[in-house]
N, C-alpha and C positions, 0 to 999 in steps of 0.2 A: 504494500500500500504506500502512497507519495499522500504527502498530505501539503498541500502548499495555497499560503495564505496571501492576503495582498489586504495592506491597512495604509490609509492616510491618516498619519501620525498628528499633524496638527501640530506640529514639535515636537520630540521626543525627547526631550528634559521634560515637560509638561507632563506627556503622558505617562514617562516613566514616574514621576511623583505621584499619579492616578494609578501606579499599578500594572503598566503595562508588561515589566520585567513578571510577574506572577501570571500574569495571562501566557504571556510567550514560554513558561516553564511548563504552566498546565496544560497546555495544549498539543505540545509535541509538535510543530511540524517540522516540516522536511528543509521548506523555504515560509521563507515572506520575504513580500517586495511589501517595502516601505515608499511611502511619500510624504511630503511637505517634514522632510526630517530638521530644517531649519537653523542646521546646528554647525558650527566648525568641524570637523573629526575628531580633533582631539579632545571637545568637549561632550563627544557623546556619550553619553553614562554606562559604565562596563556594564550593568543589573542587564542594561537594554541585550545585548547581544552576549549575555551567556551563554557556552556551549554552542554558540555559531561562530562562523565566520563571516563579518561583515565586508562587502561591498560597496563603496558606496562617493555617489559624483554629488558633493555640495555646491556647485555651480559656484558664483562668482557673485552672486548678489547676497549679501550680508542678512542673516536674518529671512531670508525668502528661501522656498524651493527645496530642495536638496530629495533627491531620489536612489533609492539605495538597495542591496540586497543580506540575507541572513541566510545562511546554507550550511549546513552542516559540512559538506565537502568544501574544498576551496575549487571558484570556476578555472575552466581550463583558457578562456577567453573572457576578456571585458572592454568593453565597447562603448562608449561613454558621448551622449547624442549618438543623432541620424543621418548626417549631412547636410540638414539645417542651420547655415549659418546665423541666422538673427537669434538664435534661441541654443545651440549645441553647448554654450558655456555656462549656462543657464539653472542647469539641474534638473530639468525637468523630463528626462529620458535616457536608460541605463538597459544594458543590453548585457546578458549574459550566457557562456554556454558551460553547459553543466553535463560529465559526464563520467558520472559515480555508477557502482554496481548497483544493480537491482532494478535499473527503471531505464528505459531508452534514455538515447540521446536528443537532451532538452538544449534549447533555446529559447531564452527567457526575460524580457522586458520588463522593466518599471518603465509607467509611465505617468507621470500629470502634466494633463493638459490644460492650458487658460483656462479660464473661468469666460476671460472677456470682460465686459463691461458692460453697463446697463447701455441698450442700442439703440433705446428713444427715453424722452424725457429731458426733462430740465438737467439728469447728471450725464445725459447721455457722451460716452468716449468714444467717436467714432475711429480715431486712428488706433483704441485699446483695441477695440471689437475688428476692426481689421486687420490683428497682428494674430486673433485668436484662429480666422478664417485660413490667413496663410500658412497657421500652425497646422491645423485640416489640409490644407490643400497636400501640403508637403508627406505631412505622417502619411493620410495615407497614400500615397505614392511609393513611398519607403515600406511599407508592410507589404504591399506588392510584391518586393524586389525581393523583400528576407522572407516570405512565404516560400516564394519560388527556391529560393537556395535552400532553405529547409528541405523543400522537397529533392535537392536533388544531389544533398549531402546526408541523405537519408535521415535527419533529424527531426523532431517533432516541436513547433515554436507555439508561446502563450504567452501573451501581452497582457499584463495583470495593471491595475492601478488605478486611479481617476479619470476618466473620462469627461466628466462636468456636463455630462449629459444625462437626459432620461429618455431612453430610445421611443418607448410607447407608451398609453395610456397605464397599461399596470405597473408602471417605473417611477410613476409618483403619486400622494394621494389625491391632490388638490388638482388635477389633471384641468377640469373645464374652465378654472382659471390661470393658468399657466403656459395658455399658449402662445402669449408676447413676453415670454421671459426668456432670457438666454440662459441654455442648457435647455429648452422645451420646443425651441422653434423651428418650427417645417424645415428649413434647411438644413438644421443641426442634424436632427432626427433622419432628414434622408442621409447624410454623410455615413453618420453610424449604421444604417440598415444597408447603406455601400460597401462594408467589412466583412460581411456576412455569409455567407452562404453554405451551401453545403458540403462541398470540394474545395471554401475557402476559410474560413473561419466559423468556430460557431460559440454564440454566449451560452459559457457550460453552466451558469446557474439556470438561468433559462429553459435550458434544452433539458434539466435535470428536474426541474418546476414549472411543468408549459402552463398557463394558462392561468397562473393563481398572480394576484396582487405582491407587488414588492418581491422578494425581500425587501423593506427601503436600509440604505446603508450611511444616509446621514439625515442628521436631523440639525432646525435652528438649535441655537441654546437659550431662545427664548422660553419661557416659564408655559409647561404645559401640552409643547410642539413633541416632545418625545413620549412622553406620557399616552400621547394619543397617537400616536406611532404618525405622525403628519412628517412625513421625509418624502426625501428621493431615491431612487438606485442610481445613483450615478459610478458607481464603484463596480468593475468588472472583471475577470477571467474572460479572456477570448482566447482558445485555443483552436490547430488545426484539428480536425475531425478525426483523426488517428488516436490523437490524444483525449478528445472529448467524448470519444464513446467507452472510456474508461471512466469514468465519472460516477459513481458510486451515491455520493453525499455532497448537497452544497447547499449555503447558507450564507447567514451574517451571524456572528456573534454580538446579539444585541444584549447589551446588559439589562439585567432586571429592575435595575432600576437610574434615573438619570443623574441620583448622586453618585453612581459610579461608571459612569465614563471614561474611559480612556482617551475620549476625542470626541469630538463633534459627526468621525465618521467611525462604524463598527468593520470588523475587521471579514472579507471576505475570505471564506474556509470552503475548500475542495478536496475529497479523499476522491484519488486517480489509483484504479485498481490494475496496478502496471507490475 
């Protein structure tokens, strides 16, 4: 069994104060890809990455970003950005290949993507919101290229992490008002359903939960929004379909309750029966 997670940390000094190091002991997995680790390396807290080995590209903006990995084996390959010059230094995408006994040969992604920016309105940032499209135009172009080489250096590839989107109506609660928000809009949503497919990609929470609401995987931390489980699934596993028809178990690790959070996002958990 491969058990591998994918959490945006929200900082992980923060979250490790929340607990995060007890969660990552209890749970066993194999990997997690981390996001938003927001930390120097040298200040990232040893509790965090006990008994792994850490990965990890802090980008170059101070306090922002930082995308990273935790693997019990050390990768045999790291890849740090996509070929995206405006963004590659950035932290916001980490490429690994991992190739330990017991489970194919993986290749393996952290990724956070923009948020962007509010696209109308009085705070609207038109030049943020068009650095987020660029960010789309490019990635997927680039997951093209490394699906294909996956395929034909017989590897099996899964791009875990933030995506800042809610692909369909069951990926958020508040759905029929959300469809001029960014991360909900027509565009967004066809991009993401452009990843997809059968012979290309597939969301292995998804494909493992057809048809039911959520999981959602972040919530405000406004008073009440978690409570009533009002989130998004913006937080994903995309693997190719070699990989994802081993798929066993998949979820969020939502806490029971929202004094104890480790983040504003729950951690995405998949057991790959490889």
């Amino acid at each position: 069994m491969l058990r591998i997670a994918s959490h945006n940390v929200n900082g992980i000094r923060s979250a490790t104060r929340r607990g995060f190091g007890d969660w990552l002991a209890a749970r066993d997995c194999d990997v997690v890809a981390l996001q938003e680790v927001r930390c120097p390396a040298a200040l990232v807290p040893a509790e965090a990455t006990a008994g792994y080995h850490l990965t990890y590209h802090p980008g170059v903006l101070a306090g922002r970003n930082g995308v990273a990995f935790l693997t019990r084996t050390p990768p045999t390959a790291v890849r740090a950005g996509f070929g995206h010059r405006a963004t590659d230094d950035h932290g916001r995408y980490l490429e690994i290949d991992l190739d330990a006994p017991g489970h194919p040969p993986l290749t393996l992604g952290s990724l956070y993507l923009p948020k962007g920016a509010t696209h109308a309105g009085p705070d609207a940032d038109p030049a943020k919101y068009a650095r987020k499209v660029a960010f789309m135009r490019a990635f997927r172009a680039y997951l093209v290229r490394a699906r294909r080489h996956a395929v034909r250096t017989g590897r099996e590839l899964a791009v875990l992490g933030d995506f800042n989107i809610a692909h369909t109506e069951l990926d958020l609660t508040r759905w029929r008002t959300s469809g001029r928000m960014e991360g909900f809009l027509p565009h967004e949503r066809a991009w993401f359903g452009s990843l997809l497919g059968p012979r290309t990609l597939v969301d292995v929470v998804r494909h493992v939960r057809p048809g039911e609401p959520g999981p959602n995987s972040w919530w405000s931390w406004l008073p009440g929004r978690f409570a009533a489980d009002v989130g998004w699934r913006i937080d994903y596993q995309l693997a190719t379909p070699g990989l994802a028809r081993t798929a066993v178990a998949a979820g969020t690790d939502r806490e029971a309750d929202a004094a104890l959070r480790l983040s504003d996002h729950a951690p995405v958990v998949v057991d790959y029966d490889v």
